[in-house]
C-alpha distance (Angstrom), angle and dihedral (degrees) to the residues before:
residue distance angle dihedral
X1 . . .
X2 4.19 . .
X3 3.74 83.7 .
X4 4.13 98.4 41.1
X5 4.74 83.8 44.9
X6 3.85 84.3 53.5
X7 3.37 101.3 48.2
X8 3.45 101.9 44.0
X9 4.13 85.7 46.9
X10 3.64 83.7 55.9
X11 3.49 97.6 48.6
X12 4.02 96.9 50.7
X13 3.60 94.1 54.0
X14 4.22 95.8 52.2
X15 3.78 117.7 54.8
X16 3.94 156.4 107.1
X17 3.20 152.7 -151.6
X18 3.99 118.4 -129.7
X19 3.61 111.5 -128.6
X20 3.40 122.3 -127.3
X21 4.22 95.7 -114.5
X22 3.58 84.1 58.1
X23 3.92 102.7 57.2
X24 3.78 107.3 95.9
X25 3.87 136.4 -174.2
X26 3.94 108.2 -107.5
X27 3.39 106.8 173.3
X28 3.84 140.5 14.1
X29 3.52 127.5 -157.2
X30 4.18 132.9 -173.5
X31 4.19 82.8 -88.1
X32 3.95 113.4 6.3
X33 3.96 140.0 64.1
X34 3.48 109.8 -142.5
X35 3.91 111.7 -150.4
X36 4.26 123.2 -169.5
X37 3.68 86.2 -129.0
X38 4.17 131.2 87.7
X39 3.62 136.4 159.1
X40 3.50 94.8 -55.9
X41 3.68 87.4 64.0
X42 3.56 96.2 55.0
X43 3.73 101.9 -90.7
X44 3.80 133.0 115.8
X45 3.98 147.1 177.8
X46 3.64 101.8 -53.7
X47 3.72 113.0 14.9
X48 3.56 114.9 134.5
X49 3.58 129.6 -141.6
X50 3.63 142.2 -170.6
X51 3.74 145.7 -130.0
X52 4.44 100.7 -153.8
X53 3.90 109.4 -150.7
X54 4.10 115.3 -168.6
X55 3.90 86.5 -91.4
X56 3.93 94.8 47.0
X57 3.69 139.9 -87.0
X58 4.03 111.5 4.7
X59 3.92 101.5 -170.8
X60 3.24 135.0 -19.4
X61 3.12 137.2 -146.0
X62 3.93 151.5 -157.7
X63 3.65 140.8 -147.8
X64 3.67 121.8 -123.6
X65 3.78 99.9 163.5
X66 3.83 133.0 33.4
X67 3.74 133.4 -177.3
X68 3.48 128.5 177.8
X69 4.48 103.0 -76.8
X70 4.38 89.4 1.9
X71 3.48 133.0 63.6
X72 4.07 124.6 -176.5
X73 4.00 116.3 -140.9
X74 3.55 140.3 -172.7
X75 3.99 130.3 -150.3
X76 4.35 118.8 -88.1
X77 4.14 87.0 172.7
X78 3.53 136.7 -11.0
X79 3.90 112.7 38.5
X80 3.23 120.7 -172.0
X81 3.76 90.7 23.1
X82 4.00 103.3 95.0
X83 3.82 117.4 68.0
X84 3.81 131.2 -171.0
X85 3.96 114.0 -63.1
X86 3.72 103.1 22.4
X87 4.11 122.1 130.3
X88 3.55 118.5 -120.0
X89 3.67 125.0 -171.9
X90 3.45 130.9 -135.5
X91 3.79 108.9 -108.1
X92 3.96 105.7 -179.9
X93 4.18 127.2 42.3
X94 3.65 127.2 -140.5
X95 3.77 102.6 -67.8
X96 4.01 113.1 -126.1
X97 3.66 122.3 -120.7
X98 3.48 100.8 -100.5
X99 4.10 98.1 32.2
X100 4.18 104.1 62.9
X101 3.76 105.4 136.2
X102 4.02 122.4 179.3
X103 3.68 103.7 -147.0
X104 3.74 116.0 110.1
X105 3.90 144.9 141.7
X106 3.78 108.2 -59.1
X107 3.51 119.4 -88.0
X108 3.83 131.4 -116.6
X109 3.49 104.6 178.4
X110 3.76 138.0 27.9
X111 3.94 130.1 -88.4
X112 4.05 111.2 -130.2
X113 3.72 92.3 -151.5
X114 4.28 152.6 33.3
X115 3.86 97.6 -65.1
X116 4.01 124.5 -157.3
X117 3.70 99.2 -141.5
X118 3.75 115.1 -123.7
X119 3.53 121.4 -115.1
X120 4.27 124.2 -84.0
X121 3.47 124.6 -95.9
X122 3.79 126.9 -112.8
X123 4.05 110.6 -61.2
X124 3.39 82.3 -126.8
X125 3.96 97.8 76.8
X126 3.83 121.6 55.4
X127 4.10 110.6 -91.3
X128 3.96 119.7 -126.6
X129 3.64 121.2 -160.6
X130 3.82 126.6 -143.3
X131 3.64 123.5 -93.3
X132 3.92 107.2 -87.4
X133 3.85 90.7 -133.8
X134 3.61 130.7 34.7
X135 3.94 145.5 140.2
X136 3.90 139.5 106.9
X137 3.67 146.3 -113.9
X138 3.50 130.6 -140.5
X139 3.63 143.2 171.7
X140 3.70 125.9 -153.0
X141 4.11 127.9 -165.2
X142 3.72 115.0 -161.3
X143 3.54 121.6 -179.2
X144 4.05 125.6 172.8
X145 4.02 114.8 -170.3
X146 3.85 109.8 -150.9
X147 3.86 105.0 -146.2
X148 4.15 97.1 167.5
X149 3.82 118.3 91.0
X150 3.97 92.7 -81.5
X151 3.72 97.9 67.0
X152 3.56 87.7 -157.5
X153 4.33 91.6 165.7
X154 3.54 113.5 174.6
X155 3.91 140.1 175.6
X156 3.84 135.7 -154.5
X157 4.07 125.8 -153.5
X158 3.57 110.0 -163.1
X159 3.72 133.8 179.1
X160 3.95 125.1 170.4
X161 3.58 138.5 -158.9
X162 3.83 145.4 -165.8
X163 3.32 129.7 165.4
X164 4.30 136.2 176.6
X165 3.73 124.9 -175.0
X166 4.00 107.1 178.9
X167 3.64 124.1 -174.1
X168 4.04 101.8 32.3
X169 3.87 103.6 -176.6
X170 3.30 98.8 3.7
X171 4.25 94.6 -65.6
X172 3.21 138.0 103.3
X173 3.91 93.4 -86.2
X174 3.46 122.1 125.9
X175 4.03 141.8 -178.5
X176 3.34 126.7 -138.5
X177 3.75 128.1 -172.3
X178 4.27 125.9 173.7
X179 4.26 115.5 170.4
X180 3.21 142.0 151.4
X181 3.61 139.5 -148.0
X182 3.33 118.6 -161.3
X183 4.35 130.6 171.1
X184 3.93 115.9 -170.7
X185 4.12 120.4 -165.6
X186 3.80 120.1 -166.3
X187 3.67 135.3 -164.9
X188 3.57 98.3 -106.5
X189 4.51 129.2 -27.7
X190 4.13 116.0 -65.3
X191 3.53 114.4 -121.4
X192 3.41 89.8 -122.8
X193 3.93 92.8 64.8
X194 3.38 102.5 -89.5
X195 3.70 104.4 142.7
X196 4.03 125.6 -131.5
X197 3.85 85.5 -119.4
X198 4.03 130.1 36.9
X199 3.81 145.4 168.6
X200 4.02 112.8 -141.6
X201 3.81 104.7 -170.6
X202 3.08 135.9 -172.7
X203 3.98 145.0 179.3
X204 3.75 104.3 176.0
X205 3.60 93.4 178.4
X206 4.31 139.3 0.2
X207 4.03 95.3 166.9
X208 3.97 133.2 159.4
X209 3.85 111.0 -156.9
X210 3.87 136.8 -176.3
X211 3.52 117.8 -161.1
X212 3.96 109.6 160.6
X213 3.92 111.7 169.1
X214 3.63 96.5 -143.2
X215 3.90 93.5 52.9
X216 3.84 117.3 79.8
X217 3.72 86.2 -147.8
X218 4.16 129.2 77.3
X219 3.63 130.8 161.3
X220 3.91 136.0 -174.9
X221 3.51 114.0 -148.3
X222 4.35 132.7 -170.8
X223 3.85 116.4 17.9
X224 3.48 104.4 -10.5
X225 4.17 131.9 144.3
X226 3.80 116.9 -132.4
X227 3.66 116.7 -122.9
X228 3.45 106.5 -153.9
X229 4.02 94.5 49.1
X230 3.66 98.5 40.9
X231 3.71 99.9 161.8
X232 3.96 91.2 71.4
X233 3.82 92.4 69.4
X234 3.63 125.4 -161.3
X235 4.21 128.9 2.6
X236 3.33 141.6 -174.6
X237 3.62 102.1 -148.4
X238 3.75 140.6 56.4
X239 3.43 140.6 -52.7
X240 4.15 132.5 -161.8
X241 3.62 127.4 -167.6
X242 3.86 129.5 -177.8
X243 3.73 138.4 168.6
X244 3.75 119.9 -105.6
X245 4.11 103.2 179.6
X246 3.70 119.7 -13.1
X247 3.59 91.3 -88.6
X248 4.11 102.8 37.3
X249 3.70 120.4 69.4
X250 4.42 127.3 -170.3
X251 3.33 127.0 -153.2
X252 4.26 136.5 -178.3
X253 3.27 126.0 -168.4
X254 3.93 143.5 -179.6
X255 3.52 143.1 164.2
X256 3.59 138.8 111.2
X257 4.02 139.8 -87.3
X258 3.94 107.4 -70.3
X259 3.27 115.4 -110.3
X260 3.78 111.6 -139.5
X261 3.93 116.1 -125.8
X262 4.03 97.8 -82.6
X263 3.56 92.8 10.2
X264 3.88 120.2 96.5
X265 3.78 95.9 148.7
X266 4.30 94.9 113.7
X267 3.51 93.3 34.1
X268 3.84 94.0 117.4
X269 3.81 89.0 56.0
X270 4.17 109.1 99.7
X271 3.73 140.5 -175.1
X272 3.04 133.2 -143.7
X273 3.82 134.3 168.2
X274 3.80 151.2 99.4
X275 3.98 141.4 -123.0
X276 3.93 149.2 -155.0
X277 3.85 126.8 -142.5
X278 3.71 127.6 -167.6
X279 4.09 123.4 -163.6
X280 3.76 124.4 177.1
X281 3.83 122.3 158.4
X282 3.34 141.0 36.9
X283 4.29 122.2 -90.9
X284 4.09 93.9 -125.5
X285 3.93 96.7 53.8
X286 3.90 113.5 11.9
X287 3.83 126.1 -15.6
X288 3.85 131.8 -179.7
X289 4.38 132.6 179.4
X290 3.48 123.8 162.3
X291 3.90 113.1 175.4
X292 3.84 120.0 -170.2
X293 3.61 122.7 -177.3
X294 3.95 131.1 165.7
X295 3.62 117.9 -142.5
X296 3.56 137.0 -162.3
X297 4.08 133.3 -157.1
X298 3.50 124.8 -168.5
X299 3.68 139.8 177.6
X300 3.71 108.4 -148.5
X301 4.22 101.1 -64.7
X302 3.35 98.0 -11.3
X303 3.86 130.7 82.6
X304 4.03 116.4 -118.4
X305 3.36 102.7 178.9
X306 4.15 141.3 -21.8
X307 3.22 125.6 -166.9
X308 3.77 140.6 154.9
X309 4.13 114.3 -128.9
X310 3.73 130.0 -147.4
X311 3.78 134.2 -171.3
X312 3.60 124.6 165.3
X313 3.62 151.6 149.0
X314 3.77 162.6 -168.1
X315 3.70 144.4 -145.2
X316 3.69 132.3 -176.8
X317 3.83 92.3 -172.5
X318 3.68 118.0 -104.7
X319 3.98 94.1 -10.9
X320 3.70 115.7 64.1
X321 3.71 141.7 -53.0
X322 4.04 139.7 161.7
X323 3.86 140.1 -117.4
X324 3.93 138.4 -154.1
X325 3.81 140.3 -151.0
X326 3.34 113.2 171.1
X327 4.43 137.8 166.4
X328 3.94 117.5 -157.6
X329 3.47 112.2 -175.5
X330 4.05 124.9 -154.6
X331 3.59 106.5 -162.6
X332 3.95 126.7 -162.6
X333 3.75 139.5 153.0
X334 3.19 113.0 25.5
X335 4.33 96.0 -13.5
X336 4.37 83.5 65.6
X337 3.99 86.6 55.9
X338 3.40 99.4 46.2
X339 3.86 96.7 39.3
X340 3.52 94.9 33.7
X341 4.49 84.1 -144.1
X342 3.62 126.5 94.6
X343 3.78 87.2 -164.9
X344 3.35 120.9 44.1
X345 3.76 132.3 168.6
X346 4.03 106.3 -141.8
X347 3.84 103.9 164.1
X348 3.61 138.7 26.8
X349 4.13 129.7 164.6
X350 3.82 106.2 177.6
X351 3.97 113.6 178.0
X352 3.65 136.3 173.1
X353 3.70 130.7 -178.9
X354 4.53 132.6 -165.5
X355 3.72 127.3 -161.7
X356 3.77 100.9 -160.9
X357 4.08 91.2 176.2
X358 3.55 135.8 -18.6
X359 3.68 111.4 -56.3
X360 3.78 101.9 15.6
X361 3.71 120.0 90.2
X362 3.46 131.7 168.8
X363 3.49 135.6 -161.4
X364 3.58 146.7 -175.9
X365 4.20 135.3 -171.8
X366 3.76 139.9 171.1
X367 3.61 131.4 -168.1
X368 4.02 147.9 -171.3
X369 3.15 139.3 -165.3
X370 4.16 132.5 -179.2
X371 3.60 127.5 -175.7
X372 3.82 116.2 -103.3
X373 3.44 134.5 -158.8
X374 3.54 128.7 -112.6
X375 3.95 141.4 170.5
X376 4.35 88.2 -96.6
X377 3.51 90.2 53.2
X378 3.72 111.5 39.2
X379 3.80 94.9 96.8
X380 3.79 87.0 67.0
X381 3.49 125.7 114.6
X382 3.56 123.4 -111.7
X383 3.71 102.0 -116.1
X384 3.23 95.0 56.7
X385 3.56 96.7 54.4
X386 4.16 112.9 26.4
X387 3.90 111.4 79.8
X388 3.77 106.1 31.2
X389 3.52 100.8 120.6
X390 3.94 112.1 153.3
X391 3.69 123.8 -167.7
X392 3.34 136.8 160.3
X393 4.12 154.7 150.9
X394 3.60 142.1 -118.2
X395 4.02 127.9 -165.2
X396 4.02 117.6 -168.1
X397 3.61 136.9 178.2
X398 4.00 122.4 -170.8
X399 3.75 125.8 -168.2
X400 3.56 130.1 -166.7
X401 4.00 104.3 -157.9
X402 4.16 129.4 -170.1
X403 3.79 112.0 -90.2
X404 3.95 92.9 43.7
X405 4.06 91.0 -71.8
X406 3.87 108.8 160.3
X407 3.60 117.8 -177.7
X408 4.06 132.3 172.6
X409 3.83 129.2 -179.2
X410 3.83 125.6 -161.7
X411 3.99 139.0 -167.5
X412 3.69 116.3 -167.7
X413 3.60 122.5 -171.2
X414 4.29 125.8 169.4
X415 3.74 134.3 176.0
X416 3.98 117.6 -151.2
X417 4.15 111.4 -169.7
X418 4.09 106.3 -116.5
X419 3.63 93.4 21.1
X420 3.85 109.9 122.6
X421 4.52 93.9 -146.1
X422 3.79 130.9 31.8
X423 3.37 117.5 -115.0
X424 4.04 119.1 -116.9
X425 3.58 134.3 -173.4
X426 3.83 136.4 -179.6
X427 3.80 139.3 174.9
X428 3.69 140.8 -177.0
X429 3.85 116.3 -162.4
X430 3.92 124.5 -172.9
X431 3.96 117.7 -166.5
X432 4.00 121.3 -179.4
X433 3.47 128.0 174.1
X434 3.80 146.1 -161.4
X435 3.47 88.5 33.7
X436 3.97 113.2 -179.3
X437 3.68 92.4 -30.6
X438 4.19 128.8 27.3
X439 4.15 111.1 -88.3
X440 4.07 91.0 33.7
X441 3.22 116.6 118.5
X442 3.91 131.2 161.6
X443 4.14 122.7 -162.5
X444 3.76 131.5 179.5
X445 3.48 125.9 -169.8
X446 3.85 132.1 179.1
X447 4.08 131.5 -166.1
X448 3.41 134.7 -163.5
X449 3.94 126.9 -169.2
X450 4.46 130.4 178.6
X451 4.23 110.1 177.1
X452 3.95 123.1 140.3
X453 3.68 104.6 -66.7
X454 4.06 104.6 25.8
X455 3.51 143.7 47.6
X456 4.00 126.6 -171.9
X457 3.65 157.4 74.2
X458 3.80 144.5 -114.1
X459 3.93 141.1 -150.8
X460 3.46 137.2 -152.1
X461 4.41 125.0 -167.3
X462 3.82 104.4 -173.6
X463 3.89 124.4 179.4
X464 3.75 131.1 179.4
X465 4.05 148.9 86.1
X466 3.94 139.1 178.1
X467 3.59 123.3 -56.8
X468 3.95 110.9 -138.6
X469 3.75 86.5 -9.2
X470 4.23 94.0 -71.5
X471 3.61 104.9 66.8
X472 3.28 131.3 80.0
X473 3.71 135.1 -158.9
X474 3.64 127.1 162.0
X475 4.44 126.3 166.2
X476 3.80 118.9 -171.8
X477 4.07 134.6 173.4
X478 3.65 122.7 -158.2
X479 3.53 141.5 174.6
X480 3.74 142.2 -166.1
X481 3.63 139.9 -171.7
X482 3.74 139.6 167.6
X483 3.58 137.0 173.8
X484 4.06 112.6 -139.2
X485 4.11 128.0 -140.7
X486 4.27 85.8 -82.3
X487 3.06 94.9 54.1
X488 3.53 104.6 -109.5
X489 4.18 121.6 154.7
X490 3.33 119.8 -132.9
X491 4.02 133.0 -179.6
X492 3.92 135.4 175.2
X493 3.76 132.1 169.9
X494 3.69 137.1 177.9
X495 3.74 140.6 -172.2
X496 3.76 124.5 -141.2
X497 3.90 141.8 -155.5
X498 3.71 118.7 -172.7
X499 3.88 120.3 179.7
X500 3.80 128.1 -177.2
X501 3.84 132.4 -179.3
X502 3.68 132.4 -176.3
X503 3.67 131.0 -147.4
X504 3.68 130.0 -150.3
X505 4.02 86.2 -38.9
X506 4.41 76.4 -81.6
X507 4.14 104.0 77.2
X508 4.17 129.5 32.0
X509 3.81 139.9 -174.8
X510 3.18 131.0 -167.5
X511 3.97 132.2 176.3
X512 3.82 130.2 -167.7
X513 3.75 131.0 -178.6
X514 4.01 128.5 -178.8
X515 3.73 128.9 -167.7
X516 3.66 112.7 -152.2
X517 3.81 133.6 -171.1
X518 4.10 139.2 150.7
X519 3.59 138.2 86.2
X520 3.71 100.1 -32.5
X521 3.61 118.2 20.9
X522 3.97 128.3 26.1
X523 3.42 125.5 -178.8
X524 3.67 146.9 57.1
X525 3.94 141.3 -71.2
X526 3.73 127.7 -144.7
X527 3.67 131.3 -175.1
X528 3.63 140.5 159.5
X529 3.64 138.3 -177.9
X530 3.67 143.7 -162.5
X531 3.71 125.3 -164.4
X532 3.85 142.3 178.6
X533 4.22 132.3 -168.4
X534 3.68 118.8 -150.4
């Protein structure tokens, strides 16, 4: 606990925020912008940002997912029009409790997930309202040809959906659906009883939702995943929120386990619990949210698992500022026996960030994590489950150089209890773009890793961009090796094309193919896929 109080002291007095010139695009894929920002960067599930042409906004776009330093998007306007390693700016701030409005630019293309509507613009400018339907389709082929001794061949049928309807009977009520189907074919059965031929899935979320701005009330009904408690994952059940104060929000919440399209097994599992979330500030000058909810799980009459849930943060504008995720446990029954704690800390993510000058930020994080004990695992034995603490610490430094140069350098280090070595990672990565010609850009990046049972490193050279801003064309090489705790040498490398087009901003393809040889896998990947926005 010495060591966990000096860390986290540590971490609180280092940090930064990431400004908004320095968030860049660094990866696309057939659906999703990729961004090298997260929540610890001062971004969340349903800012938008912008990519500013000389004439005004080009796209926008809008973020569906966020982890802690990366954050997954998909297009409001202008598909097609953003490539890898532009800047986007953040165009909306962390709406208050009492101040979420729905009226936006128009929308082009479909959100994947629950979206926090940004802020309306000044009364003085006309307001648009969002399309009333929209969403896409796509279909993905995936086939990987086995050519080592194993002949383990195996294909992948995929077909994705997500849908919004907004404004259902004229009020703010909207339905949200996100699935999957997915059908995988194998060479032959596992031995581990894996069959030849298998259905994965899934239906992520089927939701109806009312969130009117003038009503202190809003509630999220179906499969839906709470936002302000996001460590309890997905539920099938229903969720109310109201406003306290202007600044303090309340939620409840219960519902059951989801069970997964063709898969009831956890169906008796429920949840059940509540939360409180505090906002002062505003994102540009000085912003603070803590949210702490306490959660319970249970499996018919008797407790899995309760635990109370924390997520927070802070922002001193453009200069620094800290965030939390954190999992307290409070064990009884049968979890005090077996634990032998009725408080027990399980999960902590501290991380802190520092913007010394423009283009340099630094950043800092630590993490734990304990094993916890739930109704699936309470049949097992002790010493496979007591001691497994894991904790460890990661220092990075980005820099955003003239000529488009982007560099970032990381040093991982983790602890595991009854491992004889530490684990530590590093990795240098080099991005340039505009190389030659506009939309070029080349990157390199190369890792390095030493725990218990490996040592090595890997590279990556990747070249590409968009050709007349809707074509995509990207080549890479990479290559890995390792040598394990007997010694042994072993080396793969593989070479990749990746191709994307886009269609009248409605329909997309994209096509990717990867030759693979070396020590432990040989043979080559293709997939394609087709998509259309509506």
């Amino acid at each position: 606990m010495r060591r966990l109080l000096f860390t986290a002291i540590l971490l609180l007095t280092v940090g930064s925020v990431r400004a908004a010139e320095t968030i860049t695009v660094k990866y696309l894929s057939a659906e999703n912008v990729y961004l090298n920002a997260g929540e610890a960067d001062g971004l969340w599930v349903g800012a938008r940002l912008v990519l500013s042409g000389k004439d005004g906004p080009k796209a926008e776009i809008e973020v569906v997912y966020v982890a802690a330093h990366s954050a997954s998007c998909e297009f409001v306007s202008g598909a097609g029009l953003i490539k890898v390693g532009d800047k986007v700016s953040l165009k909306s701030v962390p709406p208050a409790a009492d101040t979420i409005e729905t009226t936006d630019t128009v929308v082009v293309s479909a959100p994947k997930t629950e979206i926090m509507a940004a802020p309306s613009p000044p009364e003085s400018k006309p307001k648009t309202i969002r399309q009333p339907l929209t969403g896409s389709i796509a279909f993905d082929f995936y086939h990987w040809n086995d050519q080592s001794i194993a002949n383990l061949d195996f294909t992948q049928a995929t077909t994705r959906l997500t849908l919004k309807a907004r404004r259902l009977w004229g009020k703010q009520i909207t339905l949200a659906i996100r699935g999957r189907g997915r059908f995988d074919q194998r060479q032959r059965d596992y031995s581990t009883g894996v069959g030849r031929n298998d259905w994965q899935n899934r239906l992520w979320e089927f939701s109806l939702s009312y969130e009117e701005p003038s009503s202190p009330v809003h509630f999220y009904a179906g499969r839906i995943l709470p936002r302000m408690t996001g460590s309890i994952g997905y539920l099938d059940g229903l969720l109310v929120d109201g406003s306290l104060t202007p600044r303090l929000r309340a939620g409840l919440f219960v519902g059951s386990y989801p069970g997964w399209m063709y898969d009831n097994r956890r169906l008796a599992l429920t949840k059940t619990g509540g939360y409180l979330s505090y906002r002062k500030g505003e994102y540009t000058t000085q912003f603070f949210e803590q949210n702490i909810g306490i959660v319970g799980e249970y499996h018919n009459a008797d407790v899995s698992r309760e635990y109370l849930a924390l997520q927070g943060r802070f922002t001193r504008g453009n200069s620094w500022g800290f965030s939390n995720t954190g999992e307290i446990d409070i064990n009884r029954s049968w979890r005090k026996e077996r634990s032998g704690k009725t408080i027990e800390l399980t999960n902590m993510y501290l991380t802190s960030w520092y913007r010394p000058v423009s283009g340099v930020r630094l950043s800092l994080s630590y993490d734990n994590r304990t094993n916890y004990w739930t109704y699936d695992n309470r049949t097992v034995a002790d010493s496979l489950f007591d001691d497994n603490l894991r904790q460890g610490i990661r220092l990075q430094t980005d820099l955003s150089l003239p000529a488009r140069i982007y560099s970032s350098i990381s040093f991982g280090y983790r602890d595991r209890a009854g491992d004889p070595n530490s684990s530590k990672s590093y990795s240098v990565r080099l991005q340039r773009g505009n190389v030659i010609v506009r939309g070029l850009s080349l990157s390199t990046q190369y890792a390095a890793f030493d725990n218990s049972t490996n040592r090595g490193y890997n590279y990556t050279l990747r070249a590409g961009g968009y050709i007349r801003t809707r074509y995509n064309l990207n080549i890479a090489y990479g290559r890995y090796a390792y040598r394990d705790f007997t010694g042994i040498k072993n080396q793969n490398s593989w070479i990749e094309l990746y191709s994307r087009a886009d269609f009248s901003r409605r329909y997309w393809l994209g096509l990717r193919v990867q030759m693979n040889s070396g020590d432990d896998i040989k043979g080559y990947q293709l997939q394609t896929e087709f998509g259309h926005r509506f």
